[in-house]
TIMI-2910 file (N, C-alpha, C, CB; in pm, 1 decimal, decimal comma, always signed):
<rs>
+----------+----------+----------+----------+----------+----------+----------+----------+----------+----------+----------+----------+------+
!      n_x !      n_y !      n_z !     ca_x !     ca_y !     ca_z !      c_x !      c_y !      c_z !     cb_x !     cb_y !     cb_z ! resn !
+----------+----------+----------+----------+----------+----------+----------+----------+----------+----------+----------+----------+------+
!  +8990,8 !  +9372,6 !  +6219,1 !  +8992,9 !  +9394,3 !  +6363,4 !  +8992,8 !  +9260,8 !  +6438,3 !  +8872,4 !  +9479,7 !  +6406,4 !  Unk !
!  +8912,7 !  +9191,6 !  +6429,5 !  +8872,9 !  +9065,3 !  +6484,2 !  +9047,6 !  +8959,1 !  +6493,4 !  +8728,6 !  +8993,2 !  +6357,2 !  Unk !
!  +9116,1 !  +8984,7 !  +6346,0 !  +9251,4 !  +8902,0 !  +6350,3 !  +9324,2 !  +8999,5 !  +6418,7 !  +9324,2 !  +8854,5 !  +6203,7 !  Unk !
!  +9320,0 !  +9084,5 !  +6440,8 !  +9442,0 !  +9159,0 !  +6535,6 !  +9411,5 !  +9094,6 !  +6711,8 !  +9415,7 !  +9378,2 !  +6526,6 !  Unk !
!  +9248,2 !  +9103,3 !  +6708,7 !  +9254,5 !  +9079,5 !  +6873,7 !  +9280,4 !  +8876,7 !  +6890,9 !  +9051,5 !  +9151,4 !  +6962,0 !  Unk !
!  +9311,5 !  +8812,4 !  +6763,7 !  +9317,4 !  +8662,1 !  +6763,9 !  +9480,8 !  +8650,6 !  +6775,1 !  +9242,3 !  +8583,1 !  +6615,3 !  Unk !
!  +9497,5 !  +8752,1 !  +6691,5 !  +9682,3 !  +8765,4 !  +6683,4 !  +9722,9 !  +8793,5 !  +6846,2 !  +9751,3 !  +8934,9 !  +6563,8 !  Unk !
!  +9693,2 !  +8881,0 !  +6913,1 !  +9696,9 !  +8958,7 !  +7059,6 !  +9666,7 !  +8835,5 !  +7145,6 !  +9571,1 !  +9097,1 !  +7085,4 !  Unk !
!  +9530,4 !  +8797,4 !  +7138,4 !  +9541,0 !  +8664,2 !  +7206,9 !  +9616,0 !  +8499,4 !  +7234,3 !  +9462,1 !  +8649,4 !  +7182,8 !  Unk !
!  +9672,1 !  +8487,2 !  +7091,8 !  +9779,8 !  +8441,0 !  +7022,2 !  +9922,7 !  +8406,5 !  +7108,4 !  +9800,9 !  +8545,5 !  +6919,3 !  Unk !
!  +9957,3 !  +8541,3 !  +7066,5 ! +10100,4 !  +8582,2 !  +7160,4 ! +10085,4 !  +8617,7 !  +7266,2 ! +10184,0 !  +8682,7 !  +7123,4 !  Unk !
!  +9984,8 !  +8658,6 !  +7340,8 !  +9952,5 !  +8664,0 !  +7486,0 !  +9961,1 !  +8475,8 !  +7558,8 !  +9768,0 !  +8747,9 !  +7494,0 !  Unk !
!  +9893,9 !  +8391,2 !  +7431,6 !  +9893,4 !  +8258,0 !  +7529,3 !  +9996,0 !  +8185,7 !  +7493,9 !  +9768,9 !  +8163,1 !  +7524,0 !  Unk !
! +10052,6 !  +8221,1 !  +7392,9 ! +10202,8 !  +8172,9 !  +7330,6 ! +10324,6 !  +8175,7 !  +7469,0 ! +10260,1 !  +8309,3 !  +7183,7 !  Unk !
! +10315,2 !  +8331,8 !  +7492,7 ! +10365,4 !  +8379,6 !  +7595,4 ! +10408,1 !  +8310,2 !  +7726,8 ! +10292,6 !  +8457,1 !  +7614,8 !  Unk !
! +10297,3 !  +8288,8 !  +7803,1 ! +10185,9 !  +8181,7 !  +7927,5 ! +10222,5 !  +8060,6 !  +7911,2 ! +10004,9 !  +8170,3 !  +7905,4 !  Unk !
! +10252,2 !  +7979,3 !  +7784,2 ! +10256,8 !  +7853,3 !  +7841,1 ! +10411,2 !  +7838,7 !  +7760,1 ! +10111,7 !  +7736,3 !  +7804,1 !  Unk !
! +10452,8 !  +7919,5 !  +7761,7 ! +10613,2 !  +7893,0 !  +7654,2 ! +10682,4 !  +7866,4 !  +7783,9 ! +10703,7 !  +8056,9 !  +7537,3 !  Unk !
! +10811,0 !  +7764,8 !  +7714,5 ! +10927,8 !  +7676,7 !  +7832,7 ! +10960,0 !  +7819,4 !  +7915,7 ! +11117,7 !  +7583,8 !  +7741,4 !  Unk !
! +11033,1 !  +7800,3 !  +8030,4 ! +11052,3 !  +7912,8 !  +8136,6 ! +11182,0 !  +7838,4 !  +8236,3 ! +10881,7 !  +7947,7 !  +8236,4 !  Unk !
! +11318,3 !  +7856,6 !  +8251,5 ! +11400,7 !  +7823,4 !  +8336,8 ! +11462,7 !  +7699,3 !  +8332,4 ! +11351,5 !  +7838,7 !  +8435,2 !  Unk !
! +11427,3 !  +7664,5 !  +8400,5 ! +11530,8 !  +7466,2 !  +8349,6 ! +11420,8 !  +7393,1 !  +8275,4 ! +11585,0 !  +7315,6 !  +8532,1 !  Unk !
! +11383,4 !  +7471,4 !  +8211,9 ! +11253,4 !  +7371,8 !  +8134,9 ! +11288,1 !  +7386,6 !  +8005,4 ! +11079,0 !  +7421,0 !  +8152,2 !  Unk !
! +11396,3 !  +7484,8 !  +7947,5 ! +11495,1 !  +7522,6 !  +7848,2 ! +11594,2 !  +7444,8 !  +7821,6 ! +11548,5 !  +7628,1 !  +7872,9 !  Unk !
! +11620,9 !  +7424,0 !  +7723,8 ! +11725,6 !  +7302,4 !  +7693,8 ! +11870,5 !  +7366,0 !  +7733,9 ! +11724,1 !  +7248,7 !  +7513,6 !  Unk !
! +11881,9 !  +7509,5 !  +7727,5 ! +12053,1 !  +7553,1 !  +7696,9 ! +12050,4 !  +7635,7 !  +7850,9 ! +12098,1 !  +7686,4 !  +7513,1 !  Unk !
! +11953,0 !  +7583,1 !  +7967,7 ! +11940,5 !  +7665,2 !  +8110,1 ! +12057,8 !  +7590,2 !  +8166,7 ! +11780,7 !  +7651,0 !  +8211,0 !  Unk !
! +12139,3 !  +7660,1 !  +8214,4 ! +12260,1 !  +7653,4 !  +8311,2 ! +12219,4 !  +7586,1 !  +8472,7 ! +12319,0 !  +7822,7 !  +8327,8 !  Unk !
! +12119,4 !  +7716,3 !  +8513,3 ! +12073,1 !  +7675,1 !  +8681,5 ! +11957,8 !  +7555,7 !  +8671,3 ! +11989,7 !  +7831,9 !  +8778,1 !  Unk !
! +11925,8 !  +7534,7 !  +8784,9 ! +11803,5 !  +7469,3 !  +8827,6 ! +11729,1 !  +7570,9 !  +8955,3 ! +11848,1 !  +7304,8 !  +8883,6 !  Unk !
! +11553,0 !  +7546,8 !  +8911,9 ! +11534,2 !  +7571,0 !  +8986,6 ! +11618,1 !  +7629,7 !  +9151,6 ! +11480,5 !  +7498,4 !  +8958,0 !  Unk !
! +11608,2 !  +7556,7 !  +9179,6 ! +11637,2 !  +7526,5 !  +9338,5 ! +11787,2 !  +7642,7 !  +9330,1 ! +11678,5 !  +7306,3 !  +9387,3 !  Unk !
! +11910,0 !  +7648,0 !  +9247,7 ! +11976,5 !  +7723,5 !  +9244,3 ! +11972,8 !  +7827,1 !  +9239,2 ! +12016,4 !  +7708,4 !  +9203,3 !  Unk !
! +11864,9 !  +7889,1 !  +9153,3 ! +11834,8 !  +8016,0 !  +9139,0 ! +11755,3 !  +8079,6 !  +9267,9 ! +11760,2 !  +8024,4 !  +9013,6 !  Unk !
! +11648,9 !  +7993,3 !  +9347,1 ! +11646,3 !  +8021,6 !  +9496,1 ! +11736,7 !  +8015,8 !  +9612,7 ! +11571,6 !  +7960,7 !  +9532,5 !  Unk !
! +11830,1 !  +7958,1 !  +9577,5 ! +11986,0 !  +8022,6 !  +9660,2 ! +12044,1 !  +8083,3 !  +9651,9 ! +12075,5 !  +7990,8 !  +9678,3 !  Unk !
! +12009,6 !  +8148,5 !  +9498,1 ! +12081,1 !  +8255,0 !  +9493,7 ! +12052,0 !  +8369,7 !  +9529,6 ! +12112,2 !  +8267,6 !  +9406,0 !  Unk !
! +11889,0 !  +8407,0 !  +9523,2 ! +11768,1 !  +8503,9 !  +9560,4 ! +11848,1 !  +8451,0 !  +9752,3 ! +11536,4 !  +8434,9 !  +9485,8 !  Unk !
! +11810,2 !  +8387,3 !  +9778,9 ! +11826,0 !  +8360,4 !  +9931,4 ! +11988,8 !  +8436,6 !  +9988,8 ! +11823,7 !  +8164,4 !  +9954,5 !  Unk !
! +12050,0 !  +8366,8 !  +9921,0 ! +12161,8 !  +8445,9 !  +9931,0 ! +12207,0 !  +8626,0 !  +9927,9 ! +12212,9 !  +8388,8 !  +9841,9 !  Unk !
! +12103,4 !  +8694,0 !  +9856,2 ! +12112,2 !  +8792,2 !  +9792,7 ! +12049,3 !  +8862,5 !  +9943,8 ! +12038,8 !  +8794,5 !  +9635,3 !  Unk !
! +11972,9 !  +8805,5 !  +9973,9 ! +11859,5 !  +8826,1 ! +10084,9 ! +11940,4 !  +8848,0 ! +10237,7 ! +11747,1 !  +8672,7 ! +10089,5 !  Unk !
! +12031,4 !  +8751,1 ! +10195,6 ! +12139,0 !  +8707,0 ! +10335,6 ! +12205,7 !  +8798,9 ! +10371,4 ! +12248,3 !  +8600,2 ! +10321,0 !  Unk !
! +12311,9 !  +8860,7 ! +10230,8 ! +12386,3 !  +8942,7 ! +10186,3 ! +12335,0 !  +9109,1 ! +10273,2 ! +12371,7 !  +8923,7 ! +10017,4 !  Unk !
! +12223,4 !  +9120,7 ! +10192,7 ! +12110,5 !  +9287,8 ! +10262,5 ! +12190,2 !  +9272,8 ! +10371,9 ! +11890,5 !  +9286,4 ! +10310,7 !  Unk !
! +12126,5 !  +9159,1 ! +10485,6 ! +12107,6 !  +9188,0 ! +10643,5 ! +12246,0 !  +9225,2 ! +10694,2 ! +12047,7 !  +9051,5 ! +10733,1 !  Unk !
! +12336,6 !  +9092,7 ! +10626,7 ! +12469,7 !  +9137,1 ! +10692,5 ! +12553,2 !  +9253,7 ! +10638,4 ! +12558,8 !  +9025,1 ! +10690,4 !  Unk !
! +12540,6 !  +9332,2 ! +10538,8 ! +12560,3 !  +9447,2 ! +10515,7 ! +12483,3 !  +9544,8 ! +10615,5 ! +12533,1 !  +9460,9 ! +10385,7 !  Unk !
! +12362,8 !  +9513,8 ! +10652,8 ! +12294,9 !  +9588,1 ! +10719,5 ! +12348,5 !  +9598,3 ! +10879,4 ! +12162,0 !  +9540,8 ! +10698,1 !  Unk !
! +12400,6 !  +9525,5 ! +10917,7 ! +12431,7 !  +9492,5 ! +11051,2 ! +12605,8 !  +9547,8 ! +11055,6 ! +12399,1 !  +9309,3 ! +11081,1 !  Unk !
! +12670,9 !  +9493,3 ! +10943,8 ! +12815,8 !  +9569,0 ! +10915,1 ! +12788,7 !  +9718,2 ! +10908,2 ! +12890,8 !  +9520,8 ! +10764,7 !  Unk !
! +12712,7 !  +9781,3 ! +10864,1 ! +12689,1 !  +9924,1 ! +10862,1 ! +12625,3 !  +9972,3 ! +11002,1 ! +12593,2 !  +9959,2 ! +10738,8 !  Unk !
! +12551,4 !  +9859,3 ! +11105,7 ! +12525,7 !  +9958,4 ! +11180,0 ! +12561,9 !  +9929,5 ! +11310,6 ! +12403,6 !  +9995,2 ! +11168,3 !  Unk !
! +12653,5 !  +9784,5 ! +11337,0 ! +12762,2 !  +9782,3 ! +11418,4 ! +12908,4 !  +9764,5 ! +11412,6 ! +12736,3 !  +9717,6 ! +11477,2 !  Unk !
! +12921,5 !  +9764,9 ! +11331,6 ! +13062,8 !  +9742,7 ! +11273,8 ! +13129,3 !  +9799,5 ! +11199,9 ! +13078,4 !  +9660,9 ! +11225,6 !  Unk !
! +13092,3 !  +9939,1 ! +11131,7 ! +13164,4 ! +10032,7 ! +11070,8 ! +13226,6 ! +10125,7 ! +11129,6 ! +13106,6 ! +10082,3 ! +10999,3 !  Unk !
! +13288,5 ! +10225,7 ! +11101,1 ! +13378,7 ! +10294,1 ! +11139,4 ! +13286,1 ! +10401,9 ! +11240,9 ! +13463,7 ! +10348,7 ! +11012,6 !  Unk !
! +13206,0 ! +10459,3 ! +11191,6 ! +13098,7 ! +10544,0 ! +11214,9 ! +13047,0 ! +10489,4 ! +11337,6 ! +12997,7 ! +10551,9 ! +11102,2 !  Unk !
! +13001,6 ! +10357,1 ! +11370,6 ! +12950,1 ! +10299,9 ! +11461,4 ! +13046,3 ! +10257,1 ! +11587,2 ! +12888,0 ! +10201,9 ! +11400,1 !  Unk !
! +13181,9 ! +10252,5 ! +11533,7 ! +13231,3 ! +10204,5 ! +11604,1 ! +13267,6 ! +10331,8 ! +11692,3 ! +13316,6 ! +10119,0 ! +11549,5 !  Unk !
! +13297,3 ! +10442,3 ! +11617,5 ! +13273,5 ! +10581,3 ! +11678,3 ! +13229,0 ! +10618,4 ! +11773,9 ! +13219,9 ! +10642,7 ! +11630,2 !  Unk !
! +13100,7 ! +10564,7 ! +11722,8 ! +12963,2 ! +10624,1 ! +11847,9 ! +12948,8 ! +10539,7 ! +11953,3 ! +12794,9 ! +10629,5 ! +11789,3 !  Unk !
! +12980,8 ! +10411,0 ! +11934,6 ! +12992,2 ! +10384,0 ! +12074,4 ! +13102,7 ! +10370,4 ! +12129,2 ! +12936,5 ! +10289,6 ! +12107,7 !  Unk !
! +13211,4 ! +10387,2 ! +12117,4 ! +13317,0 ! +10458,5 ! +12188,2 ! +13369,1 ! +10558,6 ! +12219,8 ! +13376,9 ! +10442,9 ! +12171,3 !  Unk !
! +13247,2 ! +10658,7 ! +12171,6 ! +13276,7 ! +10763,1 ! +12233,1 ! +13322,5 ! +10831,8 ! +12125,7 ! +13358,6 ! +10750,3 ! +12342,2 !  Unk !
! +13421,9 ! +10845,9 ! +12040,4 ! +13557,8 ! +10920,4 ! +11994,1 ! +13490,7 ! +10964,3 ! +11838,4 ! +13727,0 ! +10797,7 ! +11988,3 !  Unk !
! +13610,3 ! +11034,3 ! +11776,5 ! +13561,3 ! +11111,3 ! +11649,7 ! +13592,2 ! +10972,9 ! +11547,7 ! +13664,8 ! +11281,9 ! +11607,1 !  Unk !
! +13497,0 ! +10912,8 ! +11463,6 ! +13528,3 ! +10856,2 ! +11310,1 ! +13688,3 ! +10844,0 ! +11274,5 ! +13458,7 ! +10967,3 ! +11191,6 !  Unk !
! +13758,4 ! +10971,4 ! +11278,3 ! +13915,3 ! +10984,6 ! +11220,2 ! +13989,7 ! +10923,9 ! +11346,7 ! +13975,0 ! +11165,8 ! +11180,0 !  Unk !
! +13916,8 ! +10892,9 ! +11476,7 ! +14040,1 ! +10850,4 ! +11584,4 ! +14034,5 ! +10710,4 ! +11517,1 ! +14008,6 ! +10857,1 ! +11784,0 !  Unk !
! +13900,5 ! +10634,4 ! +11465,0 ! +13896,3 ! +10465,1 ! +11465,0 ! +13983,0 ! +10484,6 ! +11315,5 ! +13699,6 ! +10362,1 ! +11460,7 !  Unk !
! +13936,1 ! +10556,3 ! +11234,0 ! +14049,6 ! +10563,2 ! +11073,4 ! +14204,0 ! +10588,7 ! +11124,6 ! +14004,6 ! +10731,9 ! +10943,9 !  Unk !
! +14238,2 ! +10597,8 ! +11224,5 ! +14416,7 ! +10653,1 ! +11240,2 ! +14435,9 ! +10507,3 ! +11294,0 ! +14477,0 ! +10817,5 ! +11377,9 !  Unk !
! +14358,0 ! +10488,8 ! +11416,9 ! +14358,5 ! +10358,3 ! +11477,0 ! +14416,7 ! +10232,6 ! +11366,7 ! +14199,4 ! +10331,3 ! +11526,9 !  Unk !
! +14309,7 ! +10229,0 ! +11281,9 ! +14263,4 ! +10072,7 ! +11181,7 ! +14389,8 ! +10128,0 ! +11078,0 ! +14042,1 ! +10055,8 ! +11080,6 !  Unk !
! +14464,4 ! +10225,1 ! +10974,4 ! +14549,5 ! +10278,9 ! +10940,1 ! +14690,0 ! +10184,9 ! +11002,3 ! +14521,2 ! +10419,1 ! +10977,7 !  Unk !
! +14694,9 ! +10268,6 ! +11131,3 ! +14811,2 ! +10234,5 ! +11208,3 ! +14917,3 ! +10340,6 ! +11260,6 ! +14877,9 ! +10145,5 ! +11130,8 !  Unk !
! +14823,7 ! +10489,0 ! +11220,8 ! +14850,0 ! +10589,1 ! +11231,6 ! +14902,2 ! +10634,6 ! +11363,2 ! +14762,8 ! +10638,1 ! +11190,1 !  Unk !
! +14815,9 ! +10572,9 ! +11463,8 ! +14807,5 ! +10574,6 ! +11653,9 ! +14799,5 ! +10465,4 ! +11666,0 ! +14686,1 ! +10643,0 ! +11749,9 !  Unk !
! +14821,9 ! +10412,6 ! +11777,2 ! +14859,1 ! +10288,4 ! +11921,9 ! +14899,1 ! +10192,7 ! +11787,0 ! +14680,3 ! +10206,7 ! +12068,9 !  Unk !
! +15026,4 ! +10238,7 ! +11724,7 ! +15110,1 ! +10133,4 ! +11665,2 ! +15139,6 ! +10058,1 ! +11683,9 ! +15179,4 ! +10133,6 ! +11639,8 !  Unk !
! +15200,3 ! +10050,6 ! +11840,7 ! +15258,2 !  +9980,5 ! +11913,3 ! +15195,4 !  +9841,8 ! +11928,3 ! +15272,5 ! +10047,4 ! +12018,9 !  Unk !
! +15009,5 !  +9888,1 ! +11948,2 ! +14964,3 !  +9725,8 ! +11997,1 ! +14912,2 !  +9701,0 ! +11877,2 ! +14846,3 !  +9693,4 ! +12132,3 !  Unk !
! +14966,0 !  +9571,5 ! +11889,6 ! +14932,2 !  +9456,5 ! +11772,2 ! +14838,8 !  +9362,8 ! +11827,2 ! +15064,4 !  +9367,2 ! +11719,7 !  Unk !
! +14698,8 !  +9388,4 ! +11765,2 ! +14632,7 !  +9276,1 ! +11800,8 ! +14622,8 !  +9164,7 ! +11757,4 ! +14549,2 !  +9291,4 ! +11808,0 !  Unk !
! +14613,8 !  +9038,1 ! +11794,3 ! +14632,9 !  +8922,3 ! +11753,3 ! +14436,7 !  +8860,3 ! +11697,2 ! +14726,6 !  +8837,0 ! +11899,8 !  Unk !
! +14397,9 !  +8919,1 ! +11800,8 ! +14213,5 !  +8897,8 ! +11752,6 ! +14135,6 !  +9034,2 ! +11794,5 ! +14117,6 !  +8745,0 ! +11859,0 !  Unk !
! +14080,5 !  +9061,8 ! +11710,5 ! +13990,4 !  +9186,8 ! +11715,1 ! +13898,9 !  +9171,8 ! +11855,5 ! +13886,0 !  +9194,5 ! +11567,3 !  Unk !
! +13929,8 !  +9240,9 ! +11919,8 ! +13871,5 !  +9288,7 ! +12047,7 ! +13735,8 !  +9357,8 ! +12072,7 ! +13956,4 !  +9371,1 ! +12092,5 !  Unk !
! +13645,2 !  +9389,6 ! +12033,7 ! +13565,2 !  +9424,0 ! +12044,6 ! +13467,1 !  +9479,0 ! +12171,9 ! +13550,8 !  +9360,7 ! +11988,0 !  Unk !
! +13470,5 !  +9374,1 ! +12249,0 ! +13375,5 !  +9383,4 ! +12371,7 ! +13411,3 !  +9427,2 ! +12448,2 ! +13329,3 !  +9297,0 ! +12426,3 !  Unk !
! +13519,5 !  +9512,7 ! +12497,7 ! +13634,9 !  +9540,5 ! +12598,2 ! +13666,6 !  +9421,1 ! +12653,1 ! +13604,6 !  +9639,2 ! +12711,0 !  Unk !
! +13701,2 !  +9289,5 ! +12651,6 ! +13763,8 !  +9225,3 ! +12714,7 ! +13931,8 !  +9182,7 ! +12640,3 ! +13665,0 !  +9122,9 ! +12743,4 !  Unk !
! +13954,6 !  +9153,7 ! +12749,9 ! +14123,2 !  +9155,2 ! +12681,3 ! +14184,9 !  +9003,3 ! +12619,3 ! +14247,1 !  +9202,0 ! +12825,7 !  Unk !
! +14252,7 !  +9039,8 ! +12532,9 ! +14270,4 !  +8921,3 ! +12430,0 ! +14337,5 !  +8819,2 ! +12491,5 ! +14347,9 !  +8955,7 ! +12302,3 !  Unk !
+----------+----------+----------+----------+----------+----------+----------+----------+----------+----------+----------+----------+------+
</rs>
């Protein structure tokens, strides 16, 4: 009994102080990279988050009033063929 809980303790502190990240000889990132990448990932959420809740089709919907399938015929090219926008308009002001 006694060598099982020395063995357990063993590989528990083996564990704890073993190399970890660029402290590895065959590690690719550094530090600091791998927190840009987490940061990035982080970045990514919001502006997905903000594309989904002003800038999608759905949204763009609701605040203009109209059904989802008018902005899908619209963005298509299905309706107002005719105007070609040169920069996405957004705010009602004219290009």
């Amino acid at each position: 009994m006694r060598n099982a809980m020395n063995r357990d303790d063993y590989l528990m502190r083996a564990y704890e102080f073993a190399p970890r990240g660029q402290a590895l000889p065959q590690s690719k990132l550094t530090d600091a990279q791998v927190l840009e990448i987490r940061s990035a990932r982080e970045k990514r959420q919001d502006l997905l988050e903000h594309i989904r809740e002003n800038l999608s089709n759905e949204a763009l919907a609701r605040r203009l009033g109209v059904h989802v399938r008018t902005v899908e015929k619209v963005l298509h090219g299905s309706t107002w063929a005719h105007l070609i926008a040169k920069q996405p308009c957004l705010d009602g002001a004219t290009p």
